[in-house]
N, C-alpha and C positions, 0 to 999 in steps of 0.2 A: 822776425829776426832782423836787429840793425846788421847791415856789412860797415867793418872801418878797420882799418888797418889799421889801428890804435888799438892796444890790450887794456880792459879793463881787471884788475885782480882784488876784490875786496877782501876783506879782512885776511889778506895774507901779511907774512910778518916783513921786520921791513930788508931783511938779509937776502927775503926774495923778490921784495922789488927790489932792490936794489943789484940781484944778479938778473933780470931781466931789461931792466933798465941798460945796463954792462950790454948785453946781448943785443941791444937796439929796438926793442920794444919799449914802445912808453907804457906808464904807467897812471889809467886815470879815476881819481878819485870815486867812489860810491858817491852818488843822489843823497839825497836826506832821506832820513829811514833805515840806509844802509843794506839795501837792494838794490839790484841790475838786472840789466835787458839780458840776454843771451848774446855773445858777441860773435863776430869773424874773426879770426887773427889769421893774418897771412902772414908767412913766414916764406925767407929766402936764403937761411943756411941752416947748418948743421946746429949751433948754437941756439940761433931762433927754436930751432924746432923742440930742439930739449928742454928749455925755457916754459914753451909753449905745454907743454906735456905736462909738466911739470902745476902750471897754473890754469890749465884748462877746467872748466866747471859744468855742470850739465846745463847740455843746451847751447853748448860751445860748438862752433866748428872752427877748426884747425887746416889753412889752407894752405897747401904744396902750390912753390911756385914749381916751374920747370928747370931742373937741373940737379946735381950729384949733391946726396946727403951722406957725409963719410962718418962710420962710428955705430955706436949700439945704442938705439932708440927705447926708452919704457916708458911708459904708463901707469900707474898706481891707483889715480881716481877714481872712483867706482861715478857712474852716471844712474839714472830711471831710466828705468822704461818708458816713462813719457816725457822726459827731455834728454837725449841721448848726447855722449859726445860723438861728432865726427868727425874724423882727420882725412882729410883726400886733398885730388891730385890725379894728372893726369898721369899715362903709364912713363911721362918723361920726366916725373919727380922719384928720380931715385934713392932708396937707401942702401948705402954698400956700407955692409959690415967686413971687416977683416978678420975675422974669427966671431964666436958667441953667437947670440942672436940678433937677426937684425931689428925687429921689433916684437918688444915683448909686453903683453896686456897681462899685467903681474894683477888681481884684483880688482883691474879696471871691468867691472860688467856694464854693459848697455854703453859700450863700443862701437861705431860702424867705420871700420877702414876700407875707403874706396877707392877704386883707381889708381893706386900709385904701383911703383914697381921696387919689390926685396931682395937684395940677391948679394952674394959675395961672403956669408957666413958660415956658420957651421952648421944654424936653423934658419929657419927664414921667419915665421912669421909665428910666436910662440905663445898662447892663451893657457893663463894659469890660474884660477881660484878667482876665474870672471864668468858669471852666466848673460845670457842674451849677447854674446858678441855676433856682429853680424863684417862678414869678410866682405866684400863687394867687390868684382870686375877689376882683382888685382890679377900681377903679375909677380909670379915667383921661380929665380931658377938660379943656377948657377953656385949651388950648395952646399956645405962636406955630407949633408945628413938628411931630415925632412924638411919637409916645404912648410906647411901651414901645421901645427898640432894643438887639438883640444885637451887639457892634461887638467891633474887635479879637482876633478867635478866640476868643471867648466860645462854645465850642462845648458841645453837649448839654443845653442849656436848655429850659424849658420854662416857655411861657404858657398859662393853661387858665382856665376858667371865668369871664372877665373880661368887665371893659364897657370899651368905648374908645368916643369920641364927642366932635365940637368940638374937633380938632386944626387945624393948619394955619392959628390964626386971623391971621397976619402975611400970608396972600392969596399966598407965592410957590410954591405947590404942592409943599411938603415936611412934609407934616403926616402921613406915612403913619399909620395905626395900629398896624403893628407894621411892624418895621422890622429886616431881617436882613443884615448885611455892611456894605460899605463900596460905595460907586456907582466904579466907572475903576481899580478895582486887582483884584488876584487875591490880595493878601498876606493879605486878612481874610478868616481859613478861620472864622467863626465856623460849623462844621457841627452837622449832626445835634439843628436847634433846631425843638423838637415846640409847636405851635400848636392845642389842643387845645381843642376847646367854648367858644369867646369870641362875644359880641357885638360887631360893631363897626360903626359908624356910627350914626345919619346925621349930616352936617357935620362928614367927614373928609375935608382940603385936600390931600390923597394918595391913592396906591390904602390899601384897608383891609390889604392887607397885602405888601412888595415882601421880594424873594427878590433880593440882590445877585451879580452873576457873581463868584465865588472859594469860594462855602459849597457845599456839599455834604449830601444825606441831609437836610432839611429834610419835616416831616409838618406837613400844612395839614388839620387832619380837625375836622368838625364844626360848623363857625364858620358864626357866621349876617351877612350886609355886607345894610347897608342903605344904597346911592349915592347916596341926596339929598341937596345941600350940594356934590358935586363939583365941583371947580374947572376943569376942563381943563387946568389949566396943567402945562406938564412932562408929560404924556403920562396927566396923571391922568382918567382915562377908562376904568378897568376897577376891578373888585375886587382881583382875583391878580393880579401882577405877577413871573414865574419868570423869574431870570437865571442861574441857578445849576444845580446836574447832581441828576440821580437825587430829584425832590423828588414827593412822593407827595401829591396832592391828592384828598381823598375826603370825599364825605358831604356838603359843604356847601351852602349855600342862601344866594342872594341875589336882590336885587330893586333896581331902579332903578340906571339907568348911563345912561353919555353914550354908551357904544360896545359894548362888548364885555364880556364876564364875567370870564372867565380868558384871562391872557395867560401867552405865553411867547416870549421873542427871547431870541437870541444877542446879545450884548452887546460880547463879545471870544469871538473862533475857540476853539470848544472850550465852550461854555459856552452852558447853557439847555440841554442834553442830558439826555435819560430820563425826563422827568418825565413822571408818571402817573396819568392820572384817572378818578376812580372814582364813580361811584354821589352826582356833582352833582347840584343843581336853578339853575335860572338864569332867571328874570325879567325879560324883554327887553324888555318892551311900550313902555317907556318911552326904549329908546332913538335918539337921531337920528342917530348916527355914522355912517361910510362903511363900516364893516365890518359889526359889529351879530351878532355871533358869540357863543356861550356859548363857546364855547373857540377862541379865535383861537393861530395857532402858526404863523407866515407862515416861520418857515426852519427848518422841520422836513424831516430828508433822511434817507436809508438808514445816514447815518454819525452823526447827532443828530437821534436820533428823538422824537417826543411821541405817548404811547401813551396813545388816546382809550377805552374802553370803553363800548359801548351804553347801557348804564345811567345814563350820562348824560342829564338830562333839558335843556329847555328851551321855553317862554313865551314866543311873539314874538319877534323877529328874522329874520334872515336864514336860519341855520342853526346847527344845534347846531355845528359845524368848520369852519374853513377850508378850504375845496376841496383835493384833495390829502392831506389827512392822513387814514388809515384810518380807521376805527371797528371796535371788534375785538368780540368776540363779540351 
């Protein structure tokens, strides 16, 4: 990959160079053949960046300088899987939205946003009708609603090494941290979205991370929930929230809840089935709910099972399971 702080944009039309041009990006001609390298574009304002967005092609990276991006960011592009676009930046490239979303992967798949820091909207960082997005060692807080959400079959994503924090600040208990599917339908298969070494909480006005009935193959591994700031509202009163089949929750560690640690309900018949957990720790001492479970799973049956594993630890409470649900080796 060449780096150059010069934008190459080929066969774009010329209303778009010419508003990138406006923007302070140059504009330089395609090679003979009418093929290009993969470029760098760096960018230093809010303008730049939309521009940027706007002409980025796969294979692209999209570079944050340091300093405040004011406004609502999207994407449309769709990239491969083997030439991705990415947009990064360190956690002092920020995006402040003043309502809306602050960035939003509208169809953009094979995405990688890294590094940079979202905060000041109503969502933070919103994937819609894009698969392979891959989130990177962002930062997101400061919220009315959810942090990061996979939506519209935005399947095989992945968030990993993040901080999420200070969602939910509008008070109606829809501030999740991460946020998978859609809540009352089955049509948003966003599956097989990997959740991987994140931070989230504290004052997250949702659980720190809900699994919507209609997605499928969802890995919950490694994440660290910290529940102070929880609102109760909406049922927000655990970490995990599984609504969805076959979702693999291992490794993680949390501390402070109103009720319960990990949950899982059926939602609609058929759904919140298989999921698996593994080699938790869970933090109870703090909570005064009426269950007070590290893995609560009240309609777990021989036909939608929730498969507990020993290894499961637990801190205060009632018990590590729901009465009724095994614990296997």
């Amino acid at each position: 990959m060449r780096t150059r702080t010069l934008l190459r944009i080929p066969l774009l039309p010329a209303l778009l160079a010419a508003a990138l041009a406006t923007a302070g990006l140059t504009v330089l001609a395609p090679p003979a053949g009418g093929t290009t390298a993969a470029a760098v574009i760096d960018v230093t304002t809010a303008a730049q960046l939309k521009s940027a967005l706007t002409a980025a092609r796969p294979g692209d990276t999209i570079r944050l300088a340091d300093g405040t991006y004011t406004g609502n960011f999207t994407a449309t592009t769709p990239a491969t899987a083997s030439a991705r676009i990415t947009l990064t930046g360190s956690s002092k490239a920020v995006l402040t939205a003043g309502g809306g979303y602050g960035l939003h992967l509208n169809g953009a798949s094979h995405w990688t946003v890294q590094g940079i820091t979202v905060t000041g909207g109503q969502k933070g960082i919103m994937i819609d009708t894009a698969n392979g997005v891959v989130v990177d060692s962002v930062t997101v807080h400061g919220l009315d609603m959810e942090g990061v959400h996979f939506r519209m079959s935005s399947s095989n994503g992945v968030i990993r090494n993040s901080r999420i924090h200070d969602t939910g600040n509008d008070g109606r208990g829809m501030g999740e941290g991460v946020y998978v599917g859609t809540a009352n339908t089955l049509s948003d298969r966003s599956d097989n979205v990997q959740i991987l070494n994140n931070v989230i909480g504290p004052d997250v006005g949702g659980e720190s991370i809900d699994i919507k009935e209609g997605t499928t193959g969802a890995k919950i591994v490694g994440n660290t929930f910290d529940g102070r700031g929880m609102t109760g509202v909406h049922y927000d009163d655990s970490w995990v929230d599984v609504k969805g089949n076959n979702v693999l929750v291992e490794n993680n560690t949390g501390r402070s809840t109103l009720n319960n640690g990990f949950e899982v309900h059926t939602q609609q018949s058929g759904w919140g089935c298989g999921t698996v957990f593994r080699a938790n720790k869970a933090d109870l001492t703090s909570a005064t709910g009426p269950n007070r479970y590290a893995i609560h799973a009240p309609h777990h049956s021989p036909s939608c099972r929730t498969t507990v594993y020993a290894d499961n630890t637990r801190t205060g409470g009632r018990g590590l399971v729901t009465p009724g649900v095994p614990v296997t080796g």
